[in-house]
PDB file of N, CA, C and O in Angstrom, chain B, residues numbered from 101:
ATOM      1  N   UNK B 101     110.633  31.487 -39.801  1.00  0.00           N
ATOM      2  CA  UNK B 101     111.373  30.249 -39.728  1.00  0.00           C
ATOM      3  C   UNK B 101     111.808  29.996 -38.276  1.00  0.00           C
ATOM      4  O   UNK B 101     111.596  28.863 -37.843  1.00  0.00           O
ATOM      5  N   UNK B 102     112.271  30.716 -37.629  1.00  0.00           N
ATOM      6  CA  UNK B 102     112.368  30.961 -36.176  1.00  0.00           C
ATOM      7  C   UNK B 102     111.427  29.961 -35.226  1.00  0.00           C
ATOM      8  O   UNK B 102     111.661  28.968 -34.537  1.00  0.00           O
ATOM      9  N   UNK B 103     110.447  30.607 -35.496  1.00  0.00           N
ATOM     10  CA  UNK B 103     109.243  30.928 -34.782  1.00  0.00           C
ATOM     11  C   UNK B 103     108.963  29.197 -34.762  1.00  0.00           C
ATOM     12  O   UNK B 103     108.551  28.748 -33.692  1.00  0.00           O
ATOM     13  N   UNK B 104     109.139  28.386 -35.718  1.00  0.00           N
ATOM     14  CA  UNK B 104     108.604  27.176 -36.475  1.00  0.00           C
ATOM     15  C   UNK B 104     109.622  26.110 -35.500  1.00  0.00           C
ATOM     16  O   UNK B 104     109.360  25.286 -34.623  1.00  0.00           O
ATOM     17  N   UNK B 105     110.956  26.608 -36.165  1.00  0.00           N
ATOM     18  CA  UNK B 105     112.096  25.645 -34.553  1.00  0.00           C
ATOM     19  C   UNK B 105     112.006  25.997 -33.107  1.00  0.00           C
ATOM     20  O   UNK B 105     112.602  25.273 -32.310  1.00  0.00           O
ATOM     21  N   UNK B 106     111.276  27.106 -32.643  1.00  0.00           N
ATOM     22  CA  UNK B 106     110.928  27.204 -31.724  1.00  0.00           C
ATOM     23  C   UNK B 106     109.541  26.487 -30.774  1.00  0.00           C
ATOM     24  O   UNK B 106     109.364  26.246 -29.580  1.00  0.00           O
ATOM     25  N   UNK B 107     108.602  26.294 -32.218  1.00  0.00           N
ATOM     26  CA  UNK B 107     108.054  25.456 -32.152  1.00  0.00           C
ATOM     27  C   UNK B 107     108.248  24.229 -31.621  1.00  0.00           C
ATOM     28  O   UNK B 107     107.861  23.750 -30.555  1.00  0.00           O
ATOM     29  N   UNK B 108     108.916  23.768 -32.525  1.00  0.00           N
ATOM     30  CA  UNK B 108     109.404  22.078 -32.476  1.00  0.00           C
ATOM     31  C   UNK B 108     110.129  21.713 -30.653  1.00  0.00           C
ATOM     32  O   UNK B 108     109.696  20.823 -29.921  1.00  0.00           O
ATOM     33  N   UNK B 109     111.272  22.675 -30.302  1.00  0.00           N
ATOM     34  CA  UNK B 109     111.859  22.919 -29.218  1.00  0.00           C
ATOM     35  C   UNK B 109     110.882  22.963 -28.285  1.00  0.00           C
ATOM     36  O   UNK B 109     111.103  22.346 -27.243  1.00  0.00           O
ATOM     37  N   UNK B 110     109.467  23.757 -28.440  1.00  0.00           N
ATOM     38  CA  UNK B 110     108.943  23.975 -27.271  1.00  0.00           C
ATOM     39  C   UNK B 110     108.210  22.835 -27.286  1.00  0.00           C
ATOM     40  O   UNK B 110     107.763  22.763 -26.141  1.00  0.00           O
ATOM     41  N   UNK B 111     107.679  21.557 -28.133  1.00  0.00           N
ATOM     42  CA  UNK B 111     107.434  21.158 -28.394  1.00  0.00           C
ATOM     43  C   UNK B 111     107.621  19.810 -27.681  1.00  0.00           C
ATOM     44  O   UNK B 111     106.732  19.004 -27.405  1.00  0.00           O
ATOM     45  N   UNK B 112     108.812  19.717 -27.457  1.00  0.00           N
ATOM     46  CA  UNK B 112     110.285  18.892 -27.473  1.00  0.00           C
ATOM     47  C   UNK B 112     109.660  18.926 -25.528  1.00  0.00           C
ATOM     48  O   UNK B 112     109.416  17.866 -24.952  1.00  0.00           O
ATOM     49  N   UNK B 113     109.571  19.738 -25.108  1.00  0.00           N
ATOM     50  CA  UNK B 113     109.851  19.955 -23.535  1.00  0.00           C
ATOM     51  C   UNK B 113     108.638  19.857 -22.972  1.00  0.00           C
ATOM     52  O   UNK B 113     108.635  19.448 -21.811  1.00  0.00           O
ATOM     53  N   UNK B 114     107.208  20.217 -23.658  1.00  0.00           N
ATOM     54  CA  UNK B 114     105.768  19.420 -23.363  1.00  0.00           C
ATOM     55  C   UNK B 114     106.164  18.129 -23.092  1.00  0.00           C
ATOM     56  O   UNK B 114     105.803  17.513 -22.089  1.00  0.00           O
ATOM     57  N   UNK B 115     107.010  17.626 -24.085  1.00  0.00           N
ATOM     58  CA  UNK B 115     106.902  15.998 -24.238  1.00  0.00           C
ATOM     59  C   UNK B 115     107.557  15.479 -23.117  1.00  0.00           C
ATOM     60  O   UNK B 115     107.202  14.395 -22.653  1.00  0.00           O
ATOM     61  N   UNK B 116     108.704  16.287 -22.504  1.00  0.00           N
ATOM     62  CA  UNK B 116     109.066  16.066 -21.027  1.00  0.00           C
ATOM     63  C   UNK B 116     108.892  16.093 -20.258  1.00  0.00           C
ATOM     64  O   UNK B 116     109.432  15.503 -19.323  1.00  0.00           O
ATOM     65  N   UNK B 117     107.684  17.096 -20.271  1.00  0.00           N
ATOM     66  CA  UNK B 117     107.280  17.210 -18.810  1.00  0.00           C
ATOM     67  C   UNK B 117     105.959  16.443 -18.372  1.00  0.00           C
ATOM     68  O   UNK B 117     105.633  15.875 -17.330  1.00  0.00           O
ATOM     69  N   UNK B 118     105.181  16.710 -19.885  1.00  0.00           N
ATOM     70  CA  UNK B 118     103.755  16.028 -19.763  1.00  0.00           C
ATOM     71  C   UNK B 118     103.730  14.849 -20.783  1.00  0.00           C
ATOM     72  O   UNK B 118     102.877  14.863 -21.670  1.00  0.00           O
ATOM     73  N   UNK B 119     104.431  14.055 -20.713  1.00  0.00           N
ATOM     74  CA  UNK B 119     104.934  12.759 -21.764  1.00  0.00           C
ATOM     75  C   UNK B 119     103.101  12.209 -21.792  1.00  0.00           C
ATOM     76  O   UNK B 119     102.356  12.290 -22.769  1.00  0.00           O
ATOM     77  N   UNK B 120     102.813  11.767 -20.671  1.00  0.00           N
ATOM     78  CA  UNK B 120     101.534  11.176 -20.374  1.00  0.00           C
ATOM     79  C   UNK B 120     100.791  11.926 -21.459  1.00  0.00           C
ATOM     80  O   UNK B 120     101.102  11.686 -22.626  1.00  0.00           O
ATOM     81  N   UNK B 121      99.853  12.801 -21.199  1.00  0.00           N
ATOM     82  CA  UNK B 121      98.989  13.751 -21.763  1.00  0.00           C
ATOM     83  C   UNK B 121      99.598  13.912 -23.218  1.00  0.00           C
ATOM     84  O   UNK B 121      98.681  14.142 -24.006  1.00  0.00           O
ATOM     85  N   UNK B 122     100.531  13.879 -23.688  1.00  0.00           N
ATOM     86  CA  UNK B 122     101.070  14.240 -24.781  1.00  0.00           C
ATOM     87  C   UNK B 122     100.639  13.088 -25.651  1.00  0.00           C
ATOM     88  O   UNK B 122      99.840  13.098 -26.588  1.00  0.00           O
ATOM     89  N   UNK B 123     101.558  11.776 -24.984  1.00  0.00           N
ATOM     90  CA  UNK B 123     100.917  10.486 -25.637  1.00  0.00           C
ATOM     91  C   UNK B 123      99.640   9.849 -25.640  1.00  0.00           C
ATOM     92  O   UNK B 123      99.413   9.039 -26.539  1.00  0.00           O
ATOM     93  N   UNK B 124      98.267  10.221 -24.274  1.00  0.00           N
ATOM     94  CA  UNK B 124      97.689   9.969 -24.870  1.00  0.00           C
ATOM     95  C   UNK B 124      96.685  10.981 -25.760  1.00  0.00           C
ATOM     96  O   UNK B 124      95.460  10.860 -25.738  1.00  0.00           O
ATOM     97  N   UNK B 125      97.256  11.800 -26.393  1.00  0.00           N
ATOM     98  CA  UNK B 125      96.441  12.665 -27.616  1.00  0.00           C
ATOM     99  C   UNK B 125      97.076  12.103 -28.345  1.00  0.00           C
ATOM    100  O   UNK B 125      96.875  12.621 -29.443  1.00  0.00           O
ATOM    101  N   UNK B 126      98.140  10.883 -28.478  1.00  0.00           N
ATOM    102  CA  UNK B 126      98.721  10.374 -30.075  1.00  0.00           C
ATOM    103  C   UNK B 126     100.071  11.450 -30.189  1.00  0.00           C
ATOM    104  O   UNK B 126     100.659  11.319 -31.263  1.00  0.00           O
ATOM    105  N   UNK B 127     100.477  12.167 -29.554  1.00  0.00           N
ATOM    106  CA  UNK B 127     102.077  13.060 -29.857  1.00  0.00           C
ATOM    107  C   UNK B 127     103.529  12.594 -29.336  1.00  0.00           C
ATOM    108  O   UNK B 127     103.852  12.444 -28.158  1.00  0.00           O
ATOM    109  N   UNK B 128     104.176  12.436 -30.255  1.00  0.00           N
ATOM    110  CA  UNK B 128     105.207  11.930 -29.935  1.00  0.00           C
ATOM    111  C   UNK B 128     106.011  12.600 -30.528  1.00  0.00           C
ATOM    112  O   UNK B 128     106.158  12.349 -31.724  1.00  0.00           O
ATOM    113  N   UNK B 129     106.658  13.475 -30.031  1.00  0.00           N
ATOM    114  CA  UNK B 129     107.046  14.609 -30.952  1.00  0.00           C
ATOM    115  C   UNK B 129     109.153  14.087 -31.377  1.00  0.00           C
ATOM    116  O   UNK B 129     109.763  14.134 -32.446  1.00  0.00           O
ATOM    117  N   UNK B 130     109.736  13.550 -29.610  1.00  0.00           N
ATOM    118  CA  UNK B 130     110.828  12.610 -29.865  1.00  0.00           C
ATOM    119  C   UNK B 130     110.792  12.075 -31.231  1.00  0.00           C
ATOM    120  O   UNK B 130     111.491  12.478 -32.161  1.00  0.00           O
ATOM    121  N   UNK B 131     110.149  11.380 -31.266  1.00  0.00           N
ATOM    122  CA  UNK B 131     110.280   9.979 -32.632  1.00  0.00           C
ATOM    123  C   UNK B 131     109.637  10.817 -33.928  1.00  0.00           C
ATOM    124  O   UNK B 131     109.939  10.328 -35.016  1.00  0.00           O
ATOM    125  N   UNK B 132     108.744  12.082 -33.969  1.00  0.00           N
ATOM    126  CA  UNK B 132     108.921  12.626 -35.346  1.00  0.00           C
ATOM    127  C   UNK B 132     110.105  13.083 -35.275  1.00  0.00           C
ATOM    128  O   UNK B 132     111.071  12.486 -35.751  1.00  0.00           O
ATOM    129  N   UNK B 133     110.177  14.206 -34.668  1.00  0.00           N
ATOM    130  CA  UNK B 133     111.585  14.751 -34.822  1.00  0.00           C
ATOM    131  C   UNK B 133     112.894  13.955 -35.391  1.00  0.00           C
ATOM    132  O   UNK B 133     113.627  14.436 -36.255  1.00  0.00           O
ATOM    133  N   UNK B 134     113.156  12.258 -34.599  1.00  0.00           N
ATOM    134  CA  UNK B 134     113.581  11.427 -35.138  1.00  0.00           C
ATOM    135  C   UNK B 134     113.517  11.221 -36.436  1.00  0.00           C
ATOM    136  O   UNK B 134     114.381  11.325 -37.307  1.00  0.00           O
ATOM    137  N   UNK B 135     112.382  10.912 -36.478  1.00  0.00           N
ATOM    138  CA  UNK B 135     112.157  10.354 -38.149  1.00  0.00           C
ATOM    139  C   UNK B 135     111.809  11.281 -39.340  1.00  0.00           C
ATOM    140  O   UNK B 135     111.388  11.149 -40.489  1.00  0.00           O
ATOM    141  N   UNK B 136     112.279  12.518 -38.316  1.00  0.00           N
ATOM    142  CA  UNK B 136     112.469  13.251 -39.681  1.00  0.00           C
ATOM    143  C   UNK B 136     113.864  13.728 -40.335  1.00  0.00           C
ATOM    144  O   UNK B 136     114.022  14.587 -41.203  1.00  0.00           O
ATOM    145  N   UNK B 137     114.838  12.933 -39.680  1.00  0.00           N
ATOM    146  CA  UNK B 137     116.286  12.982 -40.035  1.00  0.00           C
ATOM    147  C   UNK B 137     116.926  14.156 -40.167  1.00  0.00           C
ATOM    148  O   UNK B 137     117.694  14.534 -41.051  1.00  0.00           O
ATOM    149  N   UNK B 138     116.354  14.943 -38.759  1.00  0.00           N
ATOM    150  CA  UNK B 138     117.416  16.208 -38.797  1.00  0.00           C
ATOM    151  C   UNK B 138     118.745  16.626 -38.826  1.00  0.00           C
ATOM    152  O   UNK B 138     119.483  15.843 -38.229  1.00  0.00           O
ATOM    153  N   UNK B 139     119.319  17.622 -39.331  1.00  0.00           N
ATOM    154  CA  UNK B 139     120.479  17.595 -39.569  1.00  0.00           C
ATOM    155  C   UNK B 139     121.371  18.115 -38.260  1.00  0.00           C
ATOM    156  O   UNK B 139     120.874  19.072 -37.667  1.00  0.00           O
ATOM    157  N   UNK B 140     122.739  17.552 -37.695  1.00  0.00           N
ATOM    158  CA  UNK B 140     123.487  18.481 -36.556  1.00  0.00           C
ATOM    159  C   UNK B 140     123.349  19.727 -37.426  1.00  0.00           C
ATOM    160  O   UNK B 140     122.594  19.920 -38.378  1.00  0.00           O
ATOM    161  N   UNK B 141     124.102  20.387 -36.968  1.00  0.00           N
ATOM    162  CA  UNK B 141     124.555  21.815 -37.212  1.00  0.00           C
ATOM    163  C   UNK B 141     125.724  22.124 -37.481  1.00  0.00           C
ATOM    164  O   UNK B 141     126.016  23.186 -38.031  1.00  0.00           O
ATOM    165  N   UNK B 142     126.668  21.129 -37.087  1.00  0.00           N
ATOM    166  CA  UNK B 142     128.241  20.604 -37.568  1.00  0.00           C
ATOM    167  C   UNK B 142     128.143  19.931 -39.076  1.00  0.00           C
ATOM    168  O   UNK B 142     129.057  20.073 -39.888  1.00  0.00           O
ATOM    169  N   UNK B 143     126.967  19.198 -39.360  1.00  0.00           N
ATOM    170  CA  UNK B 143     126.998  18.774 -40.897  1.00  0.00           C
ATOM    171  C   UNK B 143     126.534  19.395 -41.982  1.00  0.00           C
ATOM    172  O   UNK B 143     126.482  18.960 -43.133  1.00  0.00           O
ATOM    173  N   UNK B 144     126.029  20.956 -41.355  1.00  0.00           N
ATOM    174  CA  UNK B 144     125.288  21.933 -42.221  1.00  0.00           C
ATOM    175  C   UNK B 144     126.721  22.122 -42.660  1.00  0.00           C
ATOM    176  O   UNK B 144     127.733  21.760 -42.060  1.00  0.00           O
ATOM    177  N   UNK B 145     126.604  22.885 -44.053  1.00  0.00           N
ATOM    178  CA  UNK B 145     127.575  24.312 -44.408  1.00  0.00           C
ATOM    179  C   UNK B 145     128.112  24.715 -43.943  1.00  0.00           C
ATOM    180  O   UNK B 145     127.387  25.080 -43.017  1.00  0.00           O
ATOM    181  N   UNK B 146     129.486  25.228 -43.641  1.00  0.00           N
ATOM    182  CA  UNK B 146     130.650  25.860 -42.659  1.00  0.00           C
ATOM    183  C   UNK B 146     129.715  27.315 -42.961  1.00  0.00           C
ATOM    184  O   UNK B 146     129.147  27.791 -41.978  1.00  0.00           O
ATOM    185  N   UNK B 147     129.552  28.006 -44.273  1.00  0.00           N
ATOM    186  CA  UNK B 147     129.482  28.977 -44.587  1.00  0.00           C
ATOM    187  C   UNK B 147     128.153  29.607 -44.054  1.00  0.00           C
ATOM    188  O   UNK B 147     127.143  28.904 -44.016  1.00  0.00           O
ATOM    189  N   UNK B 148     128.119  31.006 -43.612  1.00  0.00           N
ATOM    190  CA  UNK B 148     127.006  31.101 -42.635  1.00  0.00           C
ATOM    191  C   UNK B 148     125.835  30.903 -43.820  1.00  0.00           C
ATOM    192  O   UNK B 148     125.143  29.887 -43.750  1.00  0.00           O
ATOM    193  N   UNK B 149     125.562  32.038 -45.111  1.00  0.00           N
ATOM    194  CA  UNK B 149     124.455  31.760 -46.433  1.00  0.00           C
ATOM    195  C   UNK B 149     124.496  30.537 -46.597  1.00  0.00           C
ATOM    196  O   UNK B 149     123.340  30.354 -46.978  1.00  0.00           O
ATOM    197  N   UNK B 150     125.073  29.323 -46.594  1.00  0.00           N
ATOM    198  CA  UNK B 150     124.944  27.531 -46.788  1.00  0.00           C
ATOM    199  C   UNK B 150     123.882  27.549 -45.811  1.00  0.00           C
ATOM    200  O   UNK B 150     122.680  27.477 -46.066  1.00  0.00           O
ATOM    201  N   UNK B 151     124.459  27.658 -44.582  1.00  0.00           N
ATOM    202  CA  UNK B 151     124.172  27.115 -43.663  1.00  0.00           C
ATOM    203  C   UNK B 151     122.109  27.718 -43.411  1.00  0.00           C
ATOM    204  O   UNK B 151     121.240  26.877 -43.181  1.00  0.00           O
ATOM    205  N   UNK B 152     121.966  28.415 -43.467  1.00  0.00           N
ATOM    206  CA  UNK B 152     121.116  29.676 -43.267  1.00  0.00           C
ATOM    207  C   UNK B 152     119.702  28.770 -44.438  1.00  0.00           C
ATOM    208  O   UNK B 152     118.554  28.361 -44.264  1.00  0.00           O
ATOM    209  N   UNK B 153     120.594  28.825 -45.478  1.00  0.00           N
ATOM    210  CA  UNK B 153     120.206  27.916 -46.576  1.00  0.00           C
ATOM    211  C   UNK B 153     119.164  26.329 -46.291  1.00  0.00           C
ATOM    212  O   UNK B 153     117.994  25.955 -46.375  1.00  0.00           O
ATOM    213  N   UNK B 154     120.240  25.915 -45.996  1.00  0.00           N
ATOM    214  CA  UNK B 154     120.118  24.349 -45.253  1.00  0.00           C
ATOM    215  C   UNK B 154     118.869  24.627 -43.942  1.00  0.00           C
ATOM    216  O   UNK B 154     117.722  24.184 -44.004  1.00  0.00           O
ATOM    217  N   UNK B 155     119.137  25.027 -43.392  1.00  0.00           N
ATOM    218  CA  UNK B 155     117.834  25.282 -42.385  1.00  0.00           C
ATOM    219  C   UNK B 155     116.383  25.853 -42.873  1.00  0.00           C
ATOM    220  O   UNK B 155     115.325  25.544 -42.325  1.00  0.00           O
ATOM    221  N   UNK B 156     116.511  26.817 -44.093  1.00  0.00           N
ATOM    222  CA  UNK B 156     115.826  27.418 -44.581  1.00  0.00           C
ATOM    223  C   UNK B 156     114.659  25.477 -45.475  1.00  0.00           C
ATOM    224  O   UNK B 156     113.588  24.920 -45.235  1.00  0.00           O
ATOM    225  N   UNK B 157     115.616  25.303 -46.270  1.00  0.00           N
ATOM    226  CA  UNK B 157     115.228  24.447 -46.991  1.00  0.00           C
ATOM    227  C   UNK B 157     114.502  23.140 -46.283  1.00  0.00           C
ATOM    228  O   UNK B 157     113.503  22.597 -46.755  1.00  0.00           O
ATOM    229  N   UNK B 158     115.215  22.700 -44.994  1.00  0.00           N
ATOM    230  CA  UNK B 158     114.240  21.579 -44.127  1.00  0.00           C
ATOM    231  C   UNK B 158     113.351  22.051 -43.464  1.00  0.00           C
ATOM    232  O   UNK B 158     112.445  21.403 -42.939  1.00  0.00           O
ATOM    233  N   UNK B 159     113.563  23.636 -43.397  1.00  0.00           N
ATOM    234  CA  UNK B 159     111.863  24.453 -42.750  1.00  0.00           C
ATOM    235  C   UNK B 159     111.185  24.674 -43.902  1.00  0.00           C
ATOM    236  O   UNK B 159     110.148  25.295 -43.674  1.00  0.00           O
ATOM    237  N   UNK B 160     111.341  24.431 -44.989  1.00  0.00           N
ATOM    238  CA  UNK B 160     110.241  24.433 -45.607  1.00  0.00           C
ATOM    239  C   UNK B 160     109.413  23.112 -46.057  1.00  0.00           C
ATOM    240  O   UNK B 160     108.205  23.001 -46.271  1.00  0.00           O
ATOM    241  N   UNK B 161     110.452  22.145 -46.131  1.00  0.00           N
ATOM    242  CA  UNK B 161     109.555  20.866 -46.162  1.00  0.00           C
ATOM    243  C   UNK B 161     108.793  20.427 -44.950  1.00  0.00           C
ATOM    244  O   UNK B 161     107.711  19.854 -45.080  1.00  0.00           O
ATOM    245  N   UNK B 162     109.417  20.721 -43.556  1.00  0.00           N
ATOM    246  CA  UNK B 162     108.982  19.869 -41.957  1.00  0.00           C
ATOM    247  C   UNK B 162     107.509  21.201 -42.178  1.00  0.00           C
ATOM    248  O   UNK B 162     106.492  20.793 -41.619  1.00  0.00           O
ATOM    249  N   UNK B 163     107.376  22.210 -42.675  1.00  0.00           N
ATOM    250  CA  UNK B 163     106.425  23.084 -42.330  1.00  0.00           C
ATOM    251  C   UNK B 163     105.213  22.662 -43.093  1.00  0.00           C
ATOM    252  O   UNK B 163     104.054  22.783 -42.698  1.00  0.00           O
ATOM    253  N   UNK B 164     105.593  22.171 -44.189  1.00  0.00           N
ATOM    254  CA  UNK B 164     104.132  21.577 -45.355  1.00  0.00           C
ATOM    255  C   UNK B 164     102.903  21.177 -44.905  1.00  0.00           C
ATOM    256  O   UNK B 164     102.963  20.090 -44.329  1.00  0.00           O
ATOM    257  N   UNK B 165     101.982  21.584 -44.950  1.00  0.00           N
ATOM    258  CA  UNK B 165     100.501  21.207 -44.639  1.00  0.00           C
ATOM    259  C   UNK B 165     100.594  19.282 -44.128  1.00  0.00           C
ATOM    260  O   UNK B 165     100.256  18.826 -43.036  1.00  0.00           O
ATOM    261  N   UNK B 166     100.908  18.842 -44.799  1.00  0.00           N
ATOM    262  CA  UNK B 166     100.823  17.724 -45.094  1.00  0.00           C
ATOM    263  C   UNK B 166     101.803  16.508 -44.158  1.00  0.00           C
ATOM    264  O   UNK B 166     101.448  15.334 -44.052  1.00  0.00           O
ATOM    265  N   UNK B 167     103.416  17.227 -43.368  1.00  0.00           N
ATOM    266  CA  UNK B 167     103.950  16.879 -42.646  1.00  0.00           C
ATOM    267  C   UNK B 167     103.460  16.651 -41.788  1.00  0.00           C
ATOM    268  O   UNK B 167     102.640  17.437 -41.312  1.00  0.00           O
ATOM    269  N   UNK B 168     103.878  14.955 -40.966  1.00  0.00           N
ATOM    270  CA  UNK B 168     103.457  14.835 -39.551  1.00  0.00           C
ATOM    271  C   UNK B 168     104.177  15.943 -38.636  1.00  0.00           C
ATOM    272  O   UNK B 168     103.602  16.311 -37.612  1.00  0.00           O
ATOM    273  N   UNK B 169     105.019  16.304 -38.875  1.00  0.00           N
ATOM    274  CA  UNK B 169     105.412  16.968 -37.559  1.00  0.00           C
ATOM    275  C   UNK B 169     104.802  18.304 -37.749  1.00  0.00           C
ATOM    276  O   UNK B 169     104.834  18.903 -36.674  1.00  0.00           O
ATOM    277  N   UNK B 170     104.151  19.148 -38.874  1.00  0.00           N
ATOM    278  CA  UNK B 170     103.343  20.551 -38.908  1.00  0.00           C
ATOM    279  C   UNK B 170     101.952  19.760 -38.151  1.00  0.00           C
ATOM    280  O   UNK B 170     101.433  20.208 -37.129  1.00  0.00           O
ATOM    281  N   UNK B 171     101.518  18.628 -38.796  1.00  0.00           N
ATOM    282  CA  UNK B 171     100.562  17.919 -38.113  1.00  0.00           C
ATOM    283  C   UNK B 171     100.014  17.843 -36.534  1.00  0.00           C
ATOM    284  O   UNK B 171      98.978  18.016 -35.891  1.00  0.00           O
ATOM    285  N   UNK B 172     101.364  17.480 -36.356  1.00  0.00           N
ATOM    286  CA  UNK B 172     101.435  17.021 -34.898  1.00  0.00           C
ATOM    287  C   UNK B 172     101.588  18.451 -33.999  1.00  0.00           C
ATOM    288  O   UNK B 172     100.921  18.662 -32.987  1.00  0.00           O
ATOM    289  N   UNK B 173     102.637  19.439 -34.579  1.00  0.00           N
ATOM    290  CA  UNK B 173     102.581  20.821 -33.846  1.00  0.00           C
ATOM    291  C   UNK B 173     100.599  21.439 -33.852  1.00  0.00           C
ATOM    292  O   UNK B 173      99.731  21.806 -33.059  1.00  0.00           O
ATOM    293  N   UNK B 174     100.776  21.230 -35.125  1.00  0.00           N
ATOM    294  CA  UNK B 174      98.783  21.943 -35.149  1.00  0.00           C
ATOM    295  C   UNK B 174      97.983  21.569 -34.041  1.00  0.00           C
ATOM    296  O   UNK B 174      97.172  22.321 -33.500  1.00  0.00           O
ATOM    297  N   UNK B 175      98.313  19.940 -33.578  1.00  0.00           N
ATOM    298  CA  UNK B 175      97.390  19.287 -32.720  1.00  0.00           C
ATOM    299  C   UNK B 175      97.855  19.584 -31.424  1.00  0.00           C
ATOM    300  O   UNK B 175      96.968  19.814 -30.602  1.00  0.00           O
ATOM    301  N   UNK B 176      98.544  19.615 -31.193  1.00  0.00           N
ATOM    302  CA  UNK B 176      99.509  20.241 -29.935  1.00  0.00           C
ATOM    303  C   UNK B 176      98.680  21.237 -29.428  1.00  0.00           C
ATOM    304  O   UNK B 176      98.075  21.218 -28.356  1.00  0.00           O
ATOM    305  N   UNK B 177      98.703  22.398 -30.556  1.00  0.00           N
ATOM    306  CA  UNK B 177      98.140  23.831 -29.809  1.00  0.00           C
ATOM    307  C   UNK B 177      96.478  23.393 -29.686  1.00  0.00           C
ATOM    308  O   UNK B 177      95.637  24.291 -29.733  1.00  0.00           O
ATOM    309  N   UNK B 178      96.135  22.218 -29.555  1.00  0.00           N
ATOM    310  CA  UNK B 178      94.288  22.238 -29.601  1.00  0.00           C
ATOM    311  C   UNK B 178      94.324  21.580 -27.833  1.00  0.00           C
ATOM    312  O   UNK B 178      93.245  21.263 -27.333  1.00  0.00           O
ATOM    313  N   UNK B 179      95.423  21.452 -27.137  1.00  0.00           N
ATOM    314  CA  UNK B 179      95.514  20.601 -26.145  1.00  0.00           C
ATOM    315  C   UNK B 179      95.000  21.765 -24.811  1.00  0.00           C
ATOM    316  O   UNK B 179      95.987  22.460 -24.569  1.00  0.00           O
ATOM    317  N   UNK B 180      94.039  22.100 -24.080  1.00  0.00           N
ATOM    318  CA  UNK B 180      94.036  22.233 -22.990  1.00  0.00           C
ATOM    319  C   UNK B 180      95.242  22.835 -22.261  1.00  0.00           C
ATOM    320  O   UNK B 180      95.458  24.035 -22.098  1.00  0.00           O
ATOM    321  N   UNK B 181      95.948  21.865 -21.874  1.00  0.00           N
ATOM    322  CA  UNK B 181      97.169  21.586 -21.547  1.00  0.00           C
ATOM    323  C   UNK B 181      98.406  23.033 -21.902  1.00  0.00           C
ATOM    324  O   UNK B 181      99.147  23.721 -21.200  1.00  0.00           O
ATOM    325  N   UNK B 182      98.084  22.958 -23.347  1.00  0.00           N
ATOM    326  CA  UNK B 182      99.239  24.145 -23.631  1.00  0.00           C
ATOM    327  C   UNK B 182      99.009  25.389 -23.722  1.00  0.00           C
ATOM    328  O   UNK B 182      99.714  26.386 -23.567  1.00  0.00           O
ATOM    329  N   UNK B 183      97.271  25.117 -24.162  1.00  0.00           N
ATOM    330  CA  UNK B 183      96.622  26.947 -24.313  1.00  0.00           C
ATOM    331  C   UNK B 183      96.586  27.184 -22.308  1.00  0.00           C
ATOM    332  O   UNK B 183      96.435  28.392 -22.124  1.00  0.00           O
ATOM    333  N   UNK B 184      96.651  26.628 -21.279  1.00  0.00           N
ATOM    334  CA  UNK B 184      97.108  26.737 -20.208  1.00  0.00           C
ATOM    335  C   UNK B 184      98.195  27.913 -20.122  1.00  0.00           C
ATOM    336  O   UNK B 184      98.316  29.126 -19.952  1.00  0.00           O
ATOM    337  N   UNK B 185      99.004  26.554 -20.390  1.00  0.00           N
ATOM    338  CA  UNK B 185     100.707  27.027 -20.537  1.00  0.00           C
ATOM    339  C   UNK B 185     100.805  28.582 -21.088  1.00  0.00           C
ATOM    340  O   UNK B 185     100.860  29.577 -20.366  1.00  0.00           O
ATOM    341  N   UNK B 186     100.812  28.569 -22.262  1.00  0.00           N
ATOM    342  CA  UNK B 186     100.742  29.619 -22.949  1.00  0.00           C
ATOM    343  C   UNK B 186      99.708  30.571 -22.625  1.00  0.00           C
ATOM    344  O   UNK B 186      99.583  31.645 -23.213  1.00  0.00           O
ATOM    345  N   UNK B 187      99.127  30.259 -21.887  1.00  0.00           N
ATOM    346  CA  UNK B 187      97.683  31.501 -21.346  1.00  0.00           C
ATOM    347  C   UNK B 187      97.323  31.966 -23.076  1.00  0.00           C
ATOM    348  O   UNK B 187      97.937  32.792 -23.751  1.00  0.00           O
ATOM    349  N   UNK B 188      96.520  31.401 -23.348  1.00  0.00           N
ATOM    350  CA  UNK B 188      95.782  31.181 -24.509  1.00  0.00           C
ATOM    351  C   UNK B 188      94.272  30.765 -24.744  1.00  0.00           C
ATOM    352  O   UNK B 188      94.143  29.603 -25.131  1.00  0.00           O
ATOM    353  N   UNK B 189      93.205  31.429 -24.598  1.00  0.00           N
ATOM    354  CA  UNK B 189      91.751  31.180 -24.515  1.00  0.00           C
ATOM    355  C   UNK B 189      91.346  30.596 -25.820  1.00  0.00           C
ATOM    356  O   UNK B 189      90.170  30.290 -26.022  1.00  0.00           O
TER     357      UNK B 189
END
C-alpha cells in the first residue's frame, strides 16, 4: 500500500518537473488525483486502526485494474523519461 502512494507522489513531481512530456503522453496526474476526491488526513479517523483503514480502503479502489489513475501510473512507467530517472532498462 505504501509503495502505491508513493507512487502517486512520485508521480505528482514528474508532472512538475516534466509537465511537457508528461502531457504530451496524455498524463495528467494533478487532475486525476483531483478527480479522484482524495481524502485530507485531518478528515480520516482520529483513531490510528480508522485511519489505517480509510487509506487501506481508497488504496484499494485507486489500485483496480480498471482505475484511471492505476492506468495512468502503468503508462507512466512505459515513458523513456522515467525508466531514465529510475535507471530502469
Amino acid at each position: 500500500m505504501a509503495s502505491f502512494y508513493e507512487q502517486v507522489i512520485n508521480a505528482l513531481v514528474y508532472e512538475l518537473f516534466f509537465s511537457e512530456e508528461l502531457h504530451a503522453a496524455g498524463l495528467g496526474f494533478f487532475d486525476l488525483v483531483n478527480d479522484a476526491s482524495l481524502p485530507t488526513l485531518d478528515s480520516l479517523p482520529s483513531s490510528k486502526e480508522a485511519r489505517l483503514q480509510g487509506l487501506f480502503d481508497l488504496f484499494q479502489k485507486l489500485q483496480m485494474p480498471g482505475h484511471p489513475l492505476r492506468i495512468a501510473l502503468d503508462k507512466l512507467q512505459t515513458l523513456d523519461l522515467v525508466r531514465i530517472v529510475e535507471d530502469k532498462s
